[in-house]
VONUKE-57973 format. One record per atom (N, C-alpha, C): x, y, z; residue in three letters. Coordinates in steps of 0.2 Angstrom, whole numbers, plus 2048, in hexadecimal, padded with zeros to 3 digits. Example, Ala and Ser with C-alpha at 12.3 -4.5 7.8 and 13.67 -1.06 7.14 Angstrom:
8427E4827ALA83E7EA827ALA8427F0827ALA8407F5823SER8447FB824SER840800827SER
END
This chain:
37FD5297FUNK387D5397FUNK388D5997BUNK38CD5D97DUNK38ED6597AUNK38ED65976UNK395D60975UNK39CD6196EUNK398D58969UNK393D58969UNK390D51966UNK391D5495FUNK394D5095CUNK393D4F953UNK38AD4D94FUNK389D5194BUNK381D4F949UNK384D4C942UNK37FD46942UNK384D4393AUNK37FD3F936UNK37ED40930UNK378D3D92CUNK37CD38929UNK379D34927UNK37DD2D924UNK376D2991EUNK376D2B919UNK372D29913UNK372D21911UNK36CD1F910UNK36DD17911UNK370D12916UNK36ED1891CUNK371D14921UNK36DD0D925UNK367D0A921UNK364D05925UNK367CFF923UNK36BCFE921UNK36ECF591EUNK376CF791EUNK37BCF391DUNK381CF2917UNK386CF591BUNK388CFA917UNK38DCFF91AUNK38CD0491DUNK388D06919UNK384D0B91DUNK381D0B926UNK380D05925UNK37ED0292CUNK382D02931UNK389D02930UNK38FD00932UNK392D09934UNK391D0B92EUNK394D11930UNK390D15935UNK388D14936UNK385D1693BUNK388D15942UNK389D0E943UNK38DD0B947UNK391D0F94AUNK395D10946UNK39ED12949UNK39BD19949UNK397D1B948UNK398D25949UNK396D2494FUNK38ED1F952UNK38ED1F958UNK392D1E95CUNK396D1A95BUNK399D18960UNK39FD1D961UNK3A0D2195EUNK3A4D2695EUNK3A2D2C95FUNK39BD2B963UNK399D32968UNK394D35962UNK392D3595DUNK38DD39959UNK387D39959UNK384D3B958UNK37CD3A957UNK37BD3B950UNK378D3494FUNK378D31946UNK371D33943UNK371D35940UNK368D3593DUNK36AD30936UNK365D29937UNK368D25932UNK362D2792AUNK364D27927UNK362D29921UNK35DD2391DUNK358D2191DUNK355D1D91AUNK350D1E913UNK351D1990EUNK34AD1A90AUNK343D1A90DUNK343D14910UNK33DD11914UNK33CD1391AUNK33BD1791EUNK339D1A923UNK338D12929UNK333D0E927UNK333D0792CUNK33BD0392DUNK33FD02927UNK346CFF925UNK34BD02929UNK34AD0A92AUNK34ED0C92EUNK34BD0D935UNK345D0F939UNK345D0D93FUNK347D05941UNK347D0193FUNK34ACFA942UNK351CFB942UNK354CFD93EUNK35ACFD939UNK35AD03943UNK359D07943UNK35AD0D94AUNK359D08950UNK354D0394FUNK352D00957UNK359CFB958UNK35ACF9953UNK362CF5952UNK367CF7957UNK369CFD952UNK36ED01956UNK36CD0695BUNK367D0495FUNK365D0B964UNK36BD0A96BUNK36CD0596AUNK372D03971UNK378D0796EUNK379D0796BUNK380D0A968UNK381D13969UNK37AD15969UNK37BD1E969UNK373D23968UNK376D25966UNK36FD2A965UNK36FD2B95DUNK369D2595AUNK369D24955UNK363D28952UNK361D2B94FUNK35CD2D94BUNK359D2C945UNK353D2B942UNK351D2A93BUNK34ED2E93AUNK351D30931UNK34FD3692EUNK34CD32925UNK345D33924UNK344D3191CUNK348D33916UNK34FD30916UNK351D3690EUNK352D2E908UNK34DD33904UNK34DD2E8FCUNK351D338F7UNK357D308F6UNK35AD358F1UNK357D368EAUNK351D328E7UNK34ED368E2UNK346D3A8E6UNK347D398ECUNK340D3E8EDUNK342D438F2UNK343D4B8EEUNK344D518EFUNK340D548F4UNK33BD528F8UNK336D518F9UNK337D50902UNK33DD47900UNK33ED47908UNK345D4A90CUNK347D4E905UNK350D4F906UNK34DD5690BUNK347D59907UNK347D6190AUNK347D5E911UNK340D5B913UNK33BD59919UNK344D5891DUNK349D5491BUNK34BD5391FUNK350D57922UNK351D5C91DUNK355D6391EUNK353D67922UNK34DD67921UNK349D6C926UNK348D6A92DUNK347D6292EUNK347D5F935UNK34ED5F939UNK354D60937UNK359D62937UNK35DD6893BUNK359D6B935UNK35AD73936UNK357D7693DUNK350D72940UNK34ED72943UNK34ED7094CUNK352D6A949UNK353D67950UNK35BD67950UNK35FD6994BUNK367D6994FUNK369D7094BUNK368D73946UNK36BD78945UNK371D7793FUNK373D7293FUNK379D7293AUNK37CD6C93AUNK37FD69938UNK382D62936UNK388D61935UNK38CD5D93AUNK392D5D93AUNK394D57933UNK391D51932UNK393D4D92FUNK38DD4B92BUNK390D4A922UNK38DD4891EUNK38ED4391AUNK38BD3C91EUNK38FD35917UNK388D32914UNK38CD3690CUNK386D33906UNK389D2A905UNK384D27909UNK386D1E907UNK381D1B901UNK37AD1F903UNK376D1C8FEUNK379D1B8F8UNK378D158F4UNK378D138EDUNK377D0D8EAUNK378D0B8E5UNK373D048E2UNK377D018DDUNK377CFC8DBUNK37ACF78D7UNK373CF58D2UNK373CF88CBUNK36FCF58C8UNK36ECF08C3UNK369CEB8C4UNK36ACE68BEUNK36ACE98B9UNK36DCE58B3UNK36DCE98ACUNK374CEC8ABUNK378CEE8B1UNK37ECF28B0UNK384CEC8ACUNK388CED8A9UNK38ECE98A9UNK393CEE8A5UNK395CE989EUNK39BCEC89AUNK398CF3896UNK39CCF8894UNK399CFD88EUNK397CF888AUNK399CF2886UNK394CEE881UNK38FCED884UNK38ECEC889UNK389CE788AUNK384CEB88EUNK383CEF893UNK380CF3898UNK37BCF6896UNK374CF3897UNK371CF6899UNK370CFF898UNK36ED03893UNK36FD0A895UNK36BD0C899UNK364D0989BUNK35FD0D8A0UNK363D088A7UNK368D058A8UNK36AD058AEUNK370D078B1UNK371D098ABUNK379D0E8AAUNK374D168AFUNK371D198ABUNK36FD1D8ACUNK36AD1E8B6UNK367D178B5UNK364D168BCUNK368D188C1UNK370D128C1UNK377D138C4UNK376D1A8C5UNK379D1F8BFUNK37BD278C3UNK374D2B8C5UNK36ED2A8C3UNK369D2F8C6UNK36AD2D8CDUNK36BD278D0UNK36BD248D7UNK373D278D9UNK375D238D8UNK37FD258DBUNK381D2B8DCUNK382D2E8D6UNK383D348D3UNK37FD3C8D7UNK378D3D8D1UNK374D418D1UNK36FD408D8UNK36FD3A8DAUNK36CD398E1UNK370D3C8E7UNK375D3A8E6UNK37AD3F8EAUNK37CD458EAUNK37DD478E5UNK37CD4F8E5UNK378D518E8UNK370D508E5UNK36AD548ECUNK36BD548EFUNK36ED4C8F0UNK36DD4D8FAUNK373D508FDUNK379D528F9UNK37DD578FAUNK37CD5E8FCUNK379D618F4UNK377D678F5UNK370D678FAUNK36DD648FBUNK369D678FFUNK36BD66909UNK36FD6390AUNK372D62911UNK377D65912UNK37AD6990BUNK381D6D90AUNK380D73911UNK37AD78910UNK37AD7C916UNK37AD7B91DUNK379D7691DUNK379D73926UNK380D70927UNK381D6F922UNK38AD6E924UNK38ED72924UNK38BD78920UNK392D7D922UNK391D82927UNK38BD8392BUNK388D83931UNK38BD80936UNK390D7B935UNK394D7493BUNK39BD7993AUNK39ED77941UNK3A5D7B942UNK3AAD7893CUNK3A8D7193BUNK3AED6E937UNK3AAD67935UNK3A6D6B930UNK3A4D6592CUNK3A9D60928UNK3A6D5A928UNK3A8D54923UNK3A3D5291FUNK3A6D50919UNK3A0D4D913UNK3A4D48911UNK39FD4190FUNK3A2D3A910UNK3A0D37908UNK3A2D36903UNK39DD348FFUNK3A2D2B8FFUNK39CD258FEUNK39FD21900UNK39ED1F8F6UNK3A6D1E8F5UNK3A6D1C8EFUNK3A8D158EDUNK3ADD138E8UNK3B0D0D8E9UNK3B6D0D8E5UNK3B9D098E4UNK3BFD088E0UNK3BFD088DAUNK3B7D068D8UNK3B6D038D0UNK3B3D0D8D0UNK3B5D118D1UNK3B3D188D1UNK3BAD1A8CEUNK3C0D168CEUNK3C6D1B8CFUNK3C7D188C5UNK3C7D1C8C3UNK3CAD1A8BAUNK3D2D168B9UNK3D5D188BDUNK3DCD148BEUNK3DCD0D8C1UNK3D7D0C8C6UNK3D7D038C7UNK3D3D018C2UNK3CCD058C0UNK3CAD018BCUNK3CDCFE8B4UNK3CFD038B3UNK3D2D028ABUNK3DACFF8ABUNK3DBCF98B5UNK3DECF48B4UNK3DBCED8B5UNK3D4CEF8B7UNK3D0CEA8B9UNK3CBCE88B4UNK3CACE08B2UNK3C3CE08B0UNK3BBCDE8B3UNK3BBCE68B4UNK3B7CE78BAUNK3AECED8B6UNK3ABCE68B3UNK3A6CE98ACUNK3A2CEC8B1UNK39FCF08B3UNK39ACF58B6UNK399CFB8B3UNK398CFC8AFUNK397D038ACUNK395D098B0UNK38DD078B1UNK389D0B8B3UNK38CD0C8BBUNK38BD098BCUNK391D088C5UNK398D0C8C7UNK39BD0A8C2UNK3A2D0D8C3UNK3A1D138C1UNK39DD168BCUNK39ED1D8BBUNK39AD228BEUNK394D1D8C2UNK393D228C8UNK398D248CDUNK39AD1F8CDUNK3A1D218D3UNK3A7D258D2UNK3A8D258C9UNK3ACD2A8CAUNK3A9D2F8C9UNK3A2D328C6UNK39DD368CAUNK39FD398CFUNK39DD358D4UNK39ED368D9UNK3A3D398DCUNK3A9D388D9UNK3B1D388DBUNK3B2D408DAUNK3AFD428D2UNK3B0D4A8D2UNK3ABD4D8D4UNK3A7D4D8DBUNK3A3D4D8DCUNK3A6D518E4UNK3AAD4C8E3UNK3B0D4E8ECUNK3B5D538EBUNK3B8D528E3UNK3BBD558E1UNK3BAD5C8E1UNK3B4D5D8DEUNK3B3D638DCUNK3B0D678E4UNK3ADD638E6UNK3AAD688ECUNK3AFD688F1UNK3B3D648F2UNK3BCD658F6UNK3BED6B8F6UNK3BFD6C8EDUNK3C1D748EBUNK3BBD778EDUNK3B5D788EBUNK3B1D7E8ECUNK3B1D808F3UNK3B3D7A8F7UNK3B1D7D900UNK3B9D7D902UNK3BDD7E8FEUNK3C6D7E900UNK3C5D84904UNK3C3D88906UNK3C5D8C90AUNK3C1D8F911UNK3BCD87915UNK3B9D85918UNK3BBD7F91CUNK3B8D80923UNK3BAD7A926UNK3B6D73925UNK3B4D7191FUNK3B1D6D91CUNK3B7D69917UNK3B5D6491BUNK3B9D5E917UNK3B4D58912UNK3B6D5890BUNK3B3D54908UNK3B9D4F906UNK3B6D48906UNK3B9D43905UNK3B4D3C901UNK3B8D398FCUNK3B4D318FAUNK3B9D2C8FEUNK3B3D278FFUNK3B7D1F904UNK3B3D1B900UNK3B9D198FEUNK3B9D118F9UNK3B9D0A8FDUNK3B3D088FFUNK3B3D01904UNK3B6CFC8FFUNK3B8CF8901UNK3BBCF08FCUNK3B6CEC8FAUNK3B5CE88FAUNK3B2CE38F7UNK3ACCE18FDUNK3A7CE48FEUNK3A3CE2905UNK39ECDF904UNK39DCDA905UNK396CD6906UNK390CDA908UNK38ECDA903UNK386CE0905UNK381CDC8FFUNK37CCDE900UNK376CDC8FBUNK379CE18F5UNK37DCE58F4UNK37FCE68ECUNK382CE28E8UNK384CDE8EDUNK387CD98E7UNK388CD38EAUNK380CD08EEUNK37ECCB8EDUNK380CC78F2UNK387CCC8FAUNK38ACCA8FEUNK38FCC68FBUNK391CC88F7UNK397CC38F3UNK39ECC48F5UNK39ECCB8F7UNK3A3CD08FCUNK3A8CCB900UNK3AECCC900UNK3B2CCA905UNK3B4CD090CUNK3B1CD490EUNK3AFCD8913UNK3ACCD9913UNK3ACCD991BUNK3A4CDC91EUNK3A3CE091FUNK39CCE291FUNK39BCEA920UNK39ECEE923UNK39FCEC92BUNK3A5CF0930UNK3ACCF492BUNK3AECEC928UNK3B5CEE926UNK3B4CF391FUNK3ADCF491AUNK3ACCF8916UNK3A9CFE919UNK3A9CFF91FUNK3A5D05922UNK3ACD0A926UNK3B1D04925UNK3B8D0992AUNK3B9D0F927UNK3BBD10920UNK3BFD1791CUNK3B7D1E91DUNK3B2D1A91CUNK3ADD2091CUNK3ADD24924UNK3ADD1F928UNK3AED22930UNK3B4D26931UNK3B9D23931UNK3BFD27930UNK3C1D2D92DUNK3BDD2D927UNK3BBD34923UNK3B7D39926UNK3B1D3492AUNK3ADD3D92CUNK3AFD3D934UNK3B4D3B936UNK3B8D3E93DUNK3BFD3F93BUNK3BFD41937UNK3C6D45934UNK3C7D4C937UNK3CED4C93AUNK3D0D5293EUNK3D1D59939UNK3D3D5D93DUNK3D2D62939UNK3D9D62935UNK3DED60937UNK3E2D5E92FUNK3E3D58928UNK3DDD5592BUNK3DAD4E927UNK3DBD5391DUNK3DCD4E91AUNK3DAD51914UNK3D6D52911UNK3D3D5490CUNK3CED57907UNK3CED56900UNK3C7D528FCUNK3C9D538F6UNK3CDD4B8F4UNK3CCD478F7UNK3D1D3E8F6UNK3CBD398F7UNK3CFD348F4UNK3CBD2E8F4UNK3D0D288F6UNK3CDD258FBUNK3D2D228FFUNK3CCD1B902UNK3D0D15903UNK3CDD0E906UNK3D2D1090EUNK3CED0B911UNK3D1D08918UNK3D7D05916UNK3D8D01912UNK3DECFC910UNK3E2CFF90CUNK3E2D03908UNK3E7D05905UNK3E8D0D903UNK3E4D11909UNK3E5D1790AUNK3E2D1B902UNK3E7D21901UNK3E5D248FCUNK3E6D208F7UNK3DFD208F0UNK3DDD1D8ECUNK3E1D248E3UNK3DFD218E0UNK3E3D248DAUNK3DCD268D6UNK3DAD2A8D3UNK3D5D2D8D0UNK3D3D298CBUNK
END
């Protein structure tokens, strides 16, 4: 297909990430799903092979190692990258209140959330500005935004502050690429039953995978730089 979108999707063998693979295919892309586990994600691919032209790619956001391999398989076989949604993330034990949190899981939280995603940012960053009109997805959460938190008792330390991590993350590289047809944006899923928290979620993955899709098939007047859910639109910092 000529005008096909090439789209990498980070943690895409389970959860939401799963989901979001889904809806790109089905919206005409060819998805290269992002996995730690190379086996995890070929089934996670045999799943969805009915759905489109699904691909797997090794990327472990602390091994530098498989980001380049995967940059370079890339670079190779399509040339450039129209979409990039950072999903990978983790939920650590240990995390809770600032009294009480664990600090080696406070910090686990951001090397993964956070500094995990940067790499795999900067390092995928040229393939996307290679695309006529890139989009960058970072899927964040609500408990990222400082204003619902500090209405909420909502004790995650290490978790929420990767996400607001995260948040200036979009922030700032919105502005750095403001004069590009590259849209950066964070999607804040709701409450979704995933193995992060134990399926406790009252959505489902689909409905926590809507705002990320939406984000990276943003038209060329879509916005830049926001943090926004499916359900209640733009989100407050």
């Amino acid at each position: 297909m000529a005008n096909q979108k090439i789209a990498l999707v980070t943690g895409g063998n389970k959860g939401i990430g799963f989901e979001i693979v889904r809806g790109l295919l089905q919206a005409g892309c060819r998805v290269y799903l992002g996995a730690r586990e190379a086996a995890r994600g070929q089934q996670a691919a045999a799943d969805l092979a009915a759905e489109g032209d699904v691909r797997v790619l090794e990327v472990d956001l602390g091994n530098q190692a498989t980001l380049a391999a995967a940059v370079a398989h890339l670079q190779q076989a399509e040339g450039h990258l129209d979409i990039l949604v950072n999903n990978a993330g983790i939920n650590v034990p240990g995390d809770g209140s600032p009294a009480t949190a664990d600090v080696r899981s406070v910090a686990q939280a951001l090397q993964t959330n956070f500094l995990g995603t940067l790499a795999v940012t900067q390092a995928f960053l040229p393939l996307v500005k290679q695309a006529a009109a890139g989009r960058i997805v970072n899927v964040s959460s609500p408990l990222g935004s400082l204003t619902i938190v500090g209405q909420h008792d909502w004790a995650l330390l290490g978790y929420s502050a990767s996400k607001a991590a995260l948040n200036m993350l979009t922030v700032q590289l919105a502005y750095e690429l403001r004069a590009t047809n590259i849209k950066v944006n964070s999607a804040a899923p709701g409450y979704t039953a995933t193995d992060l928290n134990g399926f406790a979620g009252t959505d489902t993955p689909a409905q926590g995978a809507a705002e990320a899709i939406r984000l990276a098939l943003l038209p060329a007047d879509g916005p830049s730089g926001t943090t926004s859910s499916a359900t209640d639109g733009i989100l407050p910092w």
